[in-house]
Each structure stands twice: as C-alpha cells, then as structure tokens.
C-alpha positions as CSV (number, residue, x, y, z in Angstrom):
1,X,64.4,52.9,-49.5
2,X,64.9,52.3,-46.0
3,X,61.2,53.3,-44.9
4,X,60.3,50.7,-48.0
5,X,62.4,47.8,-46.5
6,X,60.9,48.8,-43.4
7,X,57.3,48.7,-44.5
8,X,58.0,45.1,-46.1
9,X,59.7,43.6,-42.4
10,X,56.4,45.1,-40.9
11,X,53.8,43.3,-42.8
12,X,55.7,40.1,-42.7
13,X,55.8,40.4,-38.9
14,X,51.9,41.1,-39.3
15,X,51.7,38.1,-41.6
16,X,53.4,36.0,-39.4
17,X,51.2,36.8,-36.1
18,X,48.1,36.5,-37.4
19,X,48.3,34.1,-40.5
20,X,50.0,31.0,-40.3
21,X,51.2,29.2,-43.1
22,X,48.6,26.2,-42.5
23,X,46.2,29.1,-42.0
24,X,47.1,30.5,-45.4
25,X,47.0,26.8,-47.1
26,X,43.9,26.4,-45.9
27,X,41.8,29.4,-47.4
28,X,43.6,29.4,-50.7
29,X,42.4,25.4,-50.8
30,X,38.8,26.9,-50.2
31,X,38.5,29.1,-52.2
32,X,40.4,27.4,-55.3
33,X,38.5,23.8,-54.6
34,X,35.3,25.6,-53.5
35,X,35.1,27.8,-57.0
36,X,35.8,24.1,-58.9
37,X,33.0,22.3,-57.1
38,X,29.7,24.3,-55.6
39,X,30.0,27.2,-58.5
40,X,27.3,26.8,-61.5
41,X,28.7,25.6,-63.7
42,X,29.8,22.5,-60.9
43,X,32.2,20.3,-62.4
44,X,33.4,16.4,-61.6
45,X,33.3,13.4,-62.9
46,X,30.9,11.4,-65.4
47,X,29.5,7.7,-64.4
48,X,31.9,5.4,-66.3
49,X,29.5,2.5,-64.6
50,X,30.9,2.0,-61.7
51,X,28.7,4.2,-60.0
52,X,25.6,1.8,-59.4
53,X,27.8,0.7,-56.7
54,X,27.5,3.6,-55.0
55,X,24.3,4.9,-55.8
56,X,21.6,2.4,-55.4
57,X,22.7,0.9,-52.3
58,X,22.5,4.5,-50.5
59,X,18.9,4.9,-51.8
60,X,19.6,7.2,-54.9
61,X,18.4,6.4,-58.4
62,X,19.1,7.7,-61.7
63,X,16.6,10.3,-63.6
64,X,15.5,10.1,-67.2
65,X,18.7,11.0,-69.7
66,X,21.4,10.1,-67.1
67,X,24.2,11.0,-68.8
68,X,27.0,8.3,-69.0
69,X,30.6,8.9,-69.8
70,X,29.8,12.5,-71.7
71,X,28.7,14.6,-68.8
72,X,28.4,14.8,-64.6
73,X,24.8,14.5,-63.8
74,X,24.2,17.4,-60.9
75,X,21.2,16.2,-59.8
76,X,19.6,12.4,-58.6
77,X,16.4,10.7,-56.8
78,X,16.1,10.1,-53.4
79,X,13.8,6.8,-53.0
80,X,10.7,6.8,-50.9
81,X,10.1,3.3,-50.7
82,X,12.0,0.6,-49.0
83,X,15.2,0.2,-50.3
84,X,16.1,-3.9,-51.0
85,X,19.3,-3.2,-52.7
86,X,22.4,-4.9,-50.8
87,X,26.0,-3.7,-51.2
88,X,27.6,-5.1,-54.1
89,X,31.0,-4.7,-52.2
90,X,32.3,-4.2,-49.2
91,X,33.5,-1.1,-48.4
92,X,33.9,2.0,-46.3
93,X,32.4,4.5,-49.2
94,X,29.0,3.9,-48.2
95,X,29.9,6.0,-44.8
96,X,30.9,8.9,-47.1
97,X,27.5,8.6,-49.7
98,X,25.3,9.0,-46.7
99,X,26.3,11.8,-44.7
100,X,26.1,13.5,-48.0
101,X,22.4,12.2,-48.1
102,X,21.7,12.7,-44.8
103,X,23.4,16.6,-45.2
104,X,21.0,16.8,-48.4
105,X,17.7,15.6,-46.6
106,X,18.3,18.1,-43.8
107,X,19.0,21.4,-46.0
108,X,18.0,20.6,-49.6
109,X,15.5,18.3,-50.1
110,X,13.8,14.3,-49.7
111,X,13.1,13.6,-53.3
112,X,16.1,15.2,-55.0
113,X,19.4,14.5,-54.7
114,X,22.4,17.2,-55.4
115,X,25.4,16.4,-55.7
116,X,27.2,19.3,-54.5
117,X,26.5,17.9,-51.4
118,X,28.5,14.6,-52.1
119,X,31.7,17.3,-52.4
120,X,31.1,18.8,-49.4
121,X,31.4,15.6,-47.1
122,X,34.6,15.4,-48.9
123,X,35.5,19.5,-49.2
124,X,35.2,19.7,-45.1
125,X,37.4,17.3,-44.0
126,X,39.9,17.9,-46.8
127,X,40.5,21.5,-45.5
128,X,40.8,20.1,-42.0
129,X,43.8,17.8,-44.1
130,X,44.9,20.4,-45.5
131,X,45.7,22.5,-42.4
132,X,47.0,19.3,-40.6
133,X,49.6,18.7,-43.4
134,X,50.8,22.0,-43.8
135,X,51.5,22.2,-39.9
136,X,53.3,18.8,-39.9
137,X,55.2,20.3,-42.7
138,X,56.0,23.7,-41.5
139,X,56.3,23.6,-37.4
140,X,57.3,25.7,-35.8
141,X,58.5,28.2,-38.4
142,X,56.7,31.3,-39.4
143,X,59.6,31.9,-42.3
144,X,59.1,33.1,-45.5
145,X,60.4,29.9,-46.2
146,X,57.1,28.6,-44.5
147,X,54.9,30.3,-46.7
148,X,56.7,28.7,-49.8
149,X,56.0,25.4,-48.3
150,X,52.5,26.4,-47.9
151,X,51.9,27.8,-51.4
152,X,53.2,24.3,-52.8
153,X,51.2,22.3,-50.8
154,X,48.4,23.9,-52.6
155,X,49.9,23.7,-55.7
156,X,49.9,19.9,-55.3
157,X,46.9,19.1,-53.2
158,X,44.2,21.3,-54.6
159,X,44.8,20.2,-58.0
160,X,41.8,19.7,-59.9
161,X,42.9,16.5,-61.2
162,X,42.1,15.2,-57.4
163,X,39.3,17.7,-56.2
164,X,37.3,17.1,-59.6
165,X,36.6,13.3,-57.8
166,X,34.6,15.3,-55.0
167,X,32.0,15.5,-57.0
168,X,31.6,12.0,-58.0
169,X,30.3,8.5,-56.6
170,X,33.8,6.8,-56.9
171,X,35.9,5.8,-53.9
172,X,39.0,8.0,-55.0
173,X,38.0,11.1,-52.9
174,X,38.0,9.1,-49.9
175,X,41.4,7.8,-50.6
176,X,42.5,11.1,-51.5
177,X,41.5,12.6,-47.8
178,X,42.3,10.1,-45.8
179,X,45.8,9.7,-46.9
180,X,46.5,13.2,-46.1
181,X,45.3,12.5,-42.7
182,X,47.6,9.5,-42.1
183,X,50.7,11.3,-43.9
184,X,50.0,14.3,-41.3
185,X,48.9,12.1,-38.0
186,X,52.4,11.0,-38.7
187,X,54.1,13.9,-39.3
188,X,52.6,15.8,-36.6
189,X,54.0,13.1,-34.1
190,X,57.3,13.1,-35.3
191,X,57.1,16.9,-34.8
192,X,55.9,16.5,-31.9
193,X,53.1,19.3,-32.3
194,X,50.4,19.1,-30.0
195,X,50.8,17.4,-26.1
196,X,48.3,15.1,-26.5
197,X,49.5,12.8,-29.1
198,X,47.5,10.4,-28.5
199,X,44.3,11.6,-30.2
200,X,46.8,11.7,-33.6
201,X,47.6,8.0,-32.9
202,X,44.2,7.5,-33.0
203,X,43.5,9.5,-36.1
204,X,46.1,7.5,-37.6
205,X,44.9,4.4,-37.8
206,X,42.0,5.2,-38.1
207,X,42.3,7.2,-41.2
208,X,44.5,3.6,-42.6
209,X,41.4,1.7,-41.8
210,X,39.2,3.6,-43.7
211,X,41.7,3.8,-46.2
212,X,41.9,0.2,-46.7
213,X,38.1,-0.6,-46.5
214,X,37.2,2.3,-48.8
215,X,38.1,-0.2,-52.2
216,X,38.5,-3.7,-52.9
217,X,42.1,-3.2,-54.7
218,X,43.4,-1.9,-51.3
219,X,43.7,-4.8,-49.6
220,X,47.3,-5.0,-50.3
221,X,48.1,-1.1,-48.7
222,X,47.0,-3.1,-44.9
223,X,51.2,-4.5,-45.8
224,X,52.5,-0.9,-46.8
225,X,51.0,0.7,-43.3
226,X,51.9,-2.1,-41.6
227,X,55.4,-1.2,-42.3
228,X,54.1,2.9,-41.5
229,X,53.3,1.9,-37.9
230,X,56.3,0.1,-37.0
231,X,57.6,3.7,-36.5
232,X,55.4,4.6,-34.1
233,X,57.6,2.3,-31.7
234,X,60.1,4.9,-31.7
235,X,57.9,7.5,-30.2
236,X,55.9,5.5,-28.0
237,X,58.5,5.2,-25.1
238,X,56.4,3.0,-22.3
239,X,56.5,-0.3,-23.3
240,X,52.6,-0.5,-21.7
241,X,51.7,1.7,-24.4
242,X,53.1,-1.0,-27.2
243,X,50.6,-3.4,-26.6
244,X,47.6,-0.7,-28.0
245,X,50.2,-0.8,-30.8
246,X,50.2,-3.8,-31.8
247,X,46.3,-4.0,-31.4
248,X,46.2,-0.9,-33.7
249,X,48.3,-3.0,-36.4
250,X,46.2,-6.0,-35.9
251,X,43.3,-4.1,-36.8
252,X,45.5,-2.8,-40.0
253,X,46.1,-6.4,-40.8
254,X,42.5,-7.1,-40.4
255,X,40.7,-5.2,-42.4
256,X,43.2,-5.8,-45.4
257,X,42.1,-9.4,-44.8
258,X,38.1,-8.9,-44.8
259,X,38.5,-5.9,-47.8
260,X,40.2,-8.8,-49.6
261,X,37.9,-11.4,-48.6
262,X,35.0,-10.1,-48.6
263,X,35.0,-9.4,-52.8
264,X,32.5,-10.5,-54.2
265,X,32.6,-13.0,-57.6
266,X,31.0,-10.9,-59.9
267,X,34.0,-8.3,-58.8
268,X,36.4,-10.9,-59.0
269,X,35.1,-12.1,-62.8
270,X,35.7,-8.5,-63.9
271,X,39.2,-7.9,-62.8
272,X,40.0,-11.9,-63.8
273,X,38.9,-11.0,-66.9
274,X,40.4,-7.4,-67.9
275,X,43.6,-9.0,-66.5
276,X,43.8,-11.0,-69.3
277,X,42.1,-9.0,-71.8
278,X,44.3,-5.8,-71.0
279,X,47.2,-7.7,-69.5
280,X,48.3,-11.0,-71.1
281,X,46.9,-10.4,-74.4
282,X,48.7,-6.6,-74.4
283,X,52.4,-5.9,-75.8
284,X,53.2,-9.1,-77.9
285,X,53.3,-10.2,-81.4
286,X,52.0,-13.7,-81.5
287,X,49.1,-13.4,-77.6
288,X,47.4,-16.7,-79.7
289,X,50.9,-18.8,-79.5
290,X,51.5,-17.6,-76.2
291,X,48.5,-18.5,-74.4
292,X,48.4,-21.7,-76.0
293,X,51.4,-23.3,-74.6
294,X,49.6,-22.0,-71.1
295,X,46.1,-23.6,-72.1
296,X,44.0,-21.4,-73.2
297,X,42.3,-21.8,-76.7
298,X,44.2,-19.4,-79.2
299,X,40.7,-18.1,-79.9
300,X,40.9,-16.3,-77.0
301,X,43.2,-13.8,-78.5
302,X,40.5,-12.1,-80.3
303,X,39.2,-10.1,-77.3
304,X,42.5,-8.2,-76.8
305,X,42.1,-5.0,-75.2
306,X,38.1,-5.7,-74.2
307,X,36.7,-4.2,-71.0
308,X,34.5,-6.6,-69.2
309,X,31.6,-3.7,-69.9
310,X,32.3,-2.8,-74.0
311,X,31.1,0.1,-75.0
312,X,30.6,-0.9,-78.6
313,X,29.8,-3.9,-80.1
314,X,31.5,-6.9,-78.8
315,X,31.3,-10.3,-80.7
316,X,31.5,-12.0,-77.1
317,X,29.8,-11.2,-74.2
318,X,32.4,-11.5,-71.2
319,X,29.6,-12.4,-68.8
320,X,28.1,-15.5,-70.4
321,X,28.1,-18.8,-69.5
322,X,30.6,-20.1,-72.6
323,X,33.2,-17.4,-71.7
324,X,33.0,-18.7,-67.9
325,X,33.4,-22.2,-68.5
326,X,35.9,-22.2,-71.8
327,X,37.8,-19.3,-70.3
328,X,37.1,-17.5,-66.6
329,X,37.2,-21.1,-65.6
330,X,40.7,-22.0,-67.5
331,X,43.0,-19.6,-65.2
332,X,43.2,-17.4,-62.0
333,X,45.7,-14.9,-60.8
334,X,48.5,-17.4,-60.1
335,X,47.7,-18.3,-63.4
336,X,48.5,-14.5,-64.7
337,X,51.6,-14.4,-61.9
338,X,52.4,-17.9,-63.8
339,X,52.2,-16.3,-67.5
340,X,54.6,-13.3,-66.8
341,X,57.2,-15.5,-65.0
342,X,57.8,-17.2,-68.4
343,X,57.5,-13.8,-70.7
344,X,59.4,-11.4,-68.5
345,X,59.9,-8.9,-71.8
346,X,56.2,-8.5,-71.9
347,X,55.4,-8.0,-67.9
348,X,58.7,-5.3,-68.3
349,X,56.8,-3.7,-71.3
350,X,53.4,-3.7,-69.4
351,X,55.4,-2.0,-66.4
352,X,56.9,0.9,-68.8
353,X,53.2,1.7,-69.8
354,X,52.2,2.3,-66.3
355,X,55.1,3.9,-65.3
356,X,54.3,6.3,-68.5
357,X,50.2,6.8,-66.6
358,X,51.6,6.7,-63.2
359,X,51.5,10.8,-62.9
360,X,48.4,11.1,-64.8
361,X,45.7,11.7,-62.1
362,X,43.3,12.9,-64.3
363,X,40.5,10.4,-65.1
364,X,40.3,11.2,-69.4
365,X,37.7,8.3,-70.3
366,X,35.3,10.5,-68.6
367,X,33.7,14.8,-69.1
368,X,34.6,16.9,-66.4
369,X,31.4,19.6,-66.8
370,X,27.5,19.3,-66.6
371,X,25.6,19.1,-70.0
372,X,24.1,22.9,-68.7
373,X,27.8,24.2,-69.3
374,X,27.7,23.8,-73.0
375,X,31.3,22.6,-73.4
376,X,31.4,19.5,-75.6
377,X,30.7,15.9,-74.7
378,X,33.7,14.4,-72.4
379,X,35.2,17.6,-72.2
380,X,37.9,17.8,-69.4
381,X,38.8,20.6,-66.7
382,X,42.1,22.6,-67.4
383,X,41.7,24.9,-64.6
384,X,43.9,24.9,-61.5
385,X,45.6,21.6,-62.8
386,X,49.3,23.1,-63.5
387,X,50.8,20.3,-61.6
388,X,49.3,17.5,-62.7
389,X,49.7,18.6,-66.3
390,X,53.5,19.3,-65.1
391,X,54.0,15.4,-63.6
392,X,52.6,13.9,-66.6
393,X,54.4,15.7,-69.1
394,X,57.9,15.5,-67.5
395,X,58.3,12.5,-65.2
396,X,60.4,9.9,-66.4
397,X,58.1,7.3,-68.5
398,X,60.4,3.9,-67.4
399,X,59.9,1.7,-64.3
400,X,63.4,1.4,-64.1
401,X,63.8,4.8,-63.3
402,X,61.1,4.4,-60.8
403,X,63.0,1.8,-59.0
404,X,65.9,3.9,-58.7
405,X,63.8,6.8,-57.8
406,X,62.4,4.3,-55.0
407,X,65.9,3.4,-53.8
408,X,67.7,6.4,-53.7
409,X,64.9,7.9,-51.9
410,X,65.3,5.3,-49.3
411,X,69.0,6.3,-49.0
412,X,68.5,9.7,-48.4
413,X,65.9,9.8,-45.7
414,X,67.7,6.6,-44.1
415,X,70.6,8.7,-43.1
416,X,68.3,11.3,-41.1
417,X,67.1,7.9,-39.2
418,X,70.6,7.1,-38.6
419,X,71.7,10.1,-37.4
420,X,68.4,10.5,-35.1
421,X,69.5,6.7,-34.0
422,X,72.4,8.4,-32.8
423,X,71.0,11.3,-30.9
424,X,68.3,9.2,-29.8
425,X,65.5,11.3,-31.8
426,X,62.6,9.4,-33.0
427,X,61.7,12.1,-35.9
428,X,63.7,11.3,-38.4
429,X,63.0,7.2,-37.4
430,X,59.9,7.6,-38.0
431,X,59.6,10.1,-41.0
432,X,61.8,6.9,-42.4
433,X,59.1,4.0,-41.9
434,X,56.5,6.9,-42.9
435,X,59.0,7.0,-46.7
436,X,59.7,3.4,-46.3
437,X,55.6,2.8,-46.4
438,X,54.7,4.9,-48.9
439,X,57.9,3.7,-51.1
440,X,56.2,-0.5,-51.3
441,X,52.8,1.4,-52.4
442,X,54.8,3.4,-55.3
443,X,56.4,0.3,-56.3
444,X,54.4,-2.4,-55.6
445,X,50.8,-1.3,-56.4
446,X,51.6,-1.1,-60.5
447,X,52.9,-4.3,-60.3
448,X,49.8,-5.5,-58.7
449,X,47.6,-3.4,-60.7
450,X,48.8,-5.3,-64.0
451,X,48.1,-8.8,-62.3
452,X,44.8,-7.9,-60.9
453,X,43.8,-5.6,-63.8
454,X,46.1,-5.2,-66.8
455,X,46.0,-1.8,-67.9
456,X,42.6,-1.4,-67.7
457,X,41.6,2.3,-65.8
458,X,45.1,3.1,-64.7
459,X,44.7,6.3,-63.4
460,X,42.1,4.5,-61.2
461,X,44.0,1.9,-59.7
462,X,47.0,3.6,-59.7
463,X,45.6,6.6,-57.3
464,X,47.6,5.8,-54.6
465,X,51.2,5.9,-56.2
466,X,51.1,9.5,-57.4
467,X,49.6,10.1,-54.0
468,X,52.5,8.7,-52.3
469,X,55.5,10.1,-54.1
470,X,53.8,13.4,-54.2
471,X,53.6,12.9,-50.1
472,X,57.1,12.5,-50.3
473,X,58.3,15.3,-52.5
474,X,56.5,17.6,-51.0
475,X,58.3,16.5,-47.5
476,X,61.8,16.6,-48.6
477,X,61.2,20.4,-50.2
478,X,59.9,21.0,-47.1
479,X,62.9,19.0,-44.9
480,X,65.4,20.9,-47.4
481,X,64.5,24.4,-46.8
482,X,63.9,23.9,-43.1
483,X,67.4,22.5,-43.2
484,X,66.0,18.8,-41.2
485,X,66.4,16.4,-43.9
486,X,69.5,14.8,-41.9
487,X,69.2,16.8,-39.0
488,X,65.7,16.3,-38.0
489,X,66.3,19.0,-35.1
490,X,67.0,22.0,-37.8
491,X,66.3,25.0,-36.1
492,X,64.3,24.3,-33.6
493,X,66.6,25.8,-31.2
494,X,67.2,29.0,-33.0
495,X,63.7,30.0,-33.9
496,X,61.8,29.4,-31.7
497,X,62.0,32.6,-30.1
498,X,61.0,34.4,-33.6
C-alpha cells in the first residue's frame, strides 16, 4: 500500500514537471475541438442568410444546391474575376475570412473553397487562448487543484455549442476568441506572470478592438471595456505610462463610435423592424390597442413575430416601399425605448424570455452536420456539449434573479479589491473592474438586445452574456480553490518552492 501511495506521489511529481495544467488544457482543447471540426464528417453551422455578408465580399460564391438552414455547406468558389462587391458592413470579420482564404489558396486550392480552413484561423489562436487563460487562472500552482481548474476550463471553453461557430461565416467565433484573450491579458497582469507586461497591455486592447469592430451590435461593449481598463491604472505605477492609457481607452471609445456609425440603413431597417415585429408586438393581449395610442396603424399588429427575411409566405413584404413609409418611417428606437417606458409589464415579460435563452449558446434554427453525414435536415451536434446542455437546463429562467446574480457578484469580488486597497495590491483591484466590466455586458446587453432586436436570434445577440458570466465562474472556482478570492496573495508565498 505504501509502495502504491508512493507510485501515485511519483507520477504527480512527473505530471507536474513536465505537464502543466495550461499545457494539459491546451491538448485536450485540440484534440476534443479538432475531432468536431477537420474530421469527415466536419460539422458547423448552416447559412441562416446572414452569411452573404461574409462571403461575397471576400471573393467566395455559393455552388449549385447551397444548402440553407438544413445543412453546413463544406465546400465554396473562389472567384477569378474582379471582385466589385463592397462590404455591406463594417467590420473586423473580413480580417478573419481572408486569412482563411489566403491559408486555402496557399495549401488547397484557387477555385475551391474549404471551409475547414475557415476553423482553422479560428482553431489556432483559440488554443493559444486557451493556454493564456488557463495560466492566468492557475499561476503559479502545479496542484492537483490546478489540474481541476484545467479540466473545467475545457469543460466550458471547448463546448461545441461555441467551437461548432468555427466552421461558419458568422462573426461569433471571432467574439468567442478574442474575449478569451482580453479576460486572460487581464488576468495574466494581475498575476503578474510574465516580466514584460507590456506586450499583454497591448494584447489587451487590442483583442477589445477587434472585439468591438467584429459586429455592429457591439458598439455598446466599447462602455463595458471602458470600465475593464480603468483597472489597468492600478498596475501601471508611473504616471508617464497613463497617458498610453488613456490613448488605449480612446481608441476603445472610438471604435465603439465608428462600429455604431458606420451601420449601414439596410442593417438598420432590419433590426428597426424585427424590434417591433419581435419586440413590441410580443407578450400582450391587445399589440393593436397598444400601438395605437403610440401611432401606429392597428394594422400593423398582423405581422407579429415576422423576421424581416420570412421563410414562408408573408402577406407583406418588410422591404417595400408601403411598409417604409406607413411604418419603418412612423418610429425609431427612442420610439421602442418610448413604448416600454409606458408598458413596463410587457418589457419585464420580454426580459424573462431572454433570461430563459440567455445560457443557450447553441444556435437551433440552424443543422449542425453536412448533407454527406446522412443525419436529418437541421439536425444538431450533441457531442462534447455537457455544459451547455447543463446551463440551459438549470440556470435560473428570471431576470430578476439575474440582477441579483449581478449584484451579489459585485459584492463578493469587491471585498478582494478592498482588502488589496489595503495592502496596496493591485490584483484583486483589478480582477474587480475585470467582474465589474463583464457584469454591464451580462446585464445590459439583453436589455439592449430587446430594443435593438426584440427576440429575434437570441442566442445570437446574446453571445456575449453567457461568455461573460461563464468568464466569471470559471474565475471564482478557480480563486476559491486557490484560496485568493479575498486574499488575492493566497499562497504565493508557500508554494512557490513546490
């Protein structure tokens, strides 16, 4: 029994030299993602429509029986001719779509397009995010503890509710990796990791940039990382150094201002309509009487629940010239802000149905396998997707609860800030704006969604809030067993020499 025990102490010590836990993270992310994405048959995610945005502008076209909705489509047209399309948005994405081009030029082929090579460009850097986070998380323990941490990183992270969008032409994937790279720039700092810490300032706001560039509807997040970076004051300690602060929240602020700008009208029309359609006509007896005595012809109430883009038969087409002028024309988003102010019941009832979404992250309007796998049109993914399957079936399904999920989260990580105040620490200061941050984005961007969108593609739109409180969980397990939530120090001092 001894020589058992022994054995066991042995091979942990063996572990621990020569397998870290961000090391360990890192393959089991490879090999689970890798096995979902670049093994026949490849899974990701159908066109819902939105893809055109992304496709023809980066000089790819659809083949004969594109598949819409029903099935991914593995394989697209590179053009050879000169491409005239302009971007129908503005947006970071495009970087993204054309490395993946340029990657499949240089080892596939000119004329056809595959799309494996789309989840690469993401599958690279995502590892790299991977590794990153599970440091920030871990440093400097080599614990079992540790290797908890790291197996529930992957549990979270490399769920196939958010790797399936690797394989796709949305803007989610980009989201998805660059927010791991922000969360970690930022927990890396306040660990204190690597000597050079500037190159992690850098990587910061640069992944935030990106962030907010990569889609329209995250113009408002340039507020929520605004409120990120005011942390980094603590750590920066020469008041030289604050002025590239401040020009590194300026260009925060910035870009939140051109991504919001810079939409175009027909993107405008689309969410201005849906908001209505899926948002003020949703959850009430009598939408006719209601949007009435704000205006509107009572006719108007017909088209409750339409997407801007049916998919069946509509009596009305949302993009004519009569639905402009008698409707489009009629409101605008102060308008919708307007409506709720004067039927709060119905705004509170909207909120309840995305706080019953929020934790869905898998996208179910569209099929998750290629038409070659033989599974059934729209069919969805169930591998490797225990957590997200978990969340949606067990998280609380009111927004009230959500608000005091939000508050006492605050509490708890504010007294690590105090006490760190107190010892003059900036960890726990800044792991508090980092909460702080991510805490407006869980709150704020459903309340946004229903004003810009109504409940039209939540699990869309609402990417970023599971993202953010899963960030957080998985910090204060981590914080908890490394005994730092309000002692930021742990530790440190004790195992250093292990």
């Amino acid at each position: 029994m001894v020589r058992v025990k022994q054995t066991i102490q042995r091979s942990g010590q063996l572990v621990a030299r020569y397998l870290s836990p961000a090391l360990l993270a890192t393959i089991l992310a490879a090999i689970i993602v890798g096995l979902l994405l670049f093994v026949e048959p490849i899974h990701g995610l159908a066109d819902n429509g939105d893809y055109y945005r992304a496709i023809f502008v980066n000089g790819l076209y659809k083949f004969k029986n594109y598949h819409m909705l029903s099935y991914v489509n593995p394989k697209l047209g590179i053009m050879q001719y000169y491409n005239e399309t302009t971007a129908a948005v503005f947006s970071s994405q495009p970087l993204f779509v054309k490395a993946a081009v340029f990657l499949n030029k240089l080892f596939y082929s000119h004329h056809v397009f595959d799309l494996r090579f789309m989840g690469l460009v993401y599958y690279v850097p995502y590892l790299g995010g991977i590794y990153l986070l599970t440091e920030g998380l871990t440093h400097p323990y080599r614990k079992f503890r540790s290797y908890l941490i790291a197996l529930l990183v992957v549990f979270i992270f490399a769920d196939s509710s958010f790797t399936l969008y690797f394989n796709s032409f949305f803007a989610e994937p980009g989201m998805f990796v660059l927010t791991i790279y922000m969360f970690a720039s930022i927990l890396l700092l306040a660990r204190h990791r690597y000597q050079h810490e500037l190159w992690l300032i850098i990587l910061y706001f640069v992944s935030v940039m990106l962030l907010i560039a990569n889609k329209q509807q995250n113009a408002p997040l340039a507020l929520s990382f605004v409120v990120v970076s005011l942390g980094l004051f603590s750590v920066i300690r020469h008041r030289a150094q604050w002025l590239w602060l401040g020009l590194g929240i300026t260009g925060i602020l910035v870009t939140g201002v051109l991504t919001y700008t810079l939409i175009t009208k027909q993107f405008n029309d689309i969410n201005k309509y849906q908001a209505f359609t899926h948002g003020v006509l949703m959850h009430t007896t009598d939408p006719s009487k209601k949007i009435k005595k704000q205006g509107i012809s009572e006719q108007y109430a017909l088209i409750q629940g339409q997407d801007y883009y049916p998919k069946n038969f509509t009596a009305i087409q949302p993009s004519s010239a009569y639905v402009q002028k008698h409707l489009n024309n009629q409101y605008s988003f102060m308008w919708i802000v307007e409506y709720y102010w004067h039927n709060p019941q119905q705004f509170q009832a909207q909120l309840d149905v995305v706080a019953e979404d929020m934790m869905i992250t898998q996208v179910k309007a569209v099929g998750d396998y290629t038409q070659a796998a033989g599974k059934p049109a729209g069919a969805q993914v169930t591998y490797f997707t225990g957590f997200s399957t978990m969340a949606g079936a067990f998280f609380p399904q009111k927004f009230a609860f959500d608000l005091l999920l939000a508050v006492a989260l605050a509490l708890v990580f504010g007294v690590g800030a105090y006490q760190d105040l107190k010892r003059h620490r900036s960890a726990g200061v800044l792991r508090f704006f980092l909460v702080i941050g991510l805490l407006t984005i869980f709150i704020f961007v459903p309340i946004i969604s229903i004003i810009g969108d109504g409940d039209a593609d939540l699990a869309k739109h609402l990417f970023m809030v599971p993202m953010s409180l899963d960030l957080i969980l998985v910090m204060f397990i981590a914080d908890i067993l490394n005994h730092r939530l309000w002692d930021t120090a742990g530790e440190i001092g004790k195992d250093r020499g292990q």
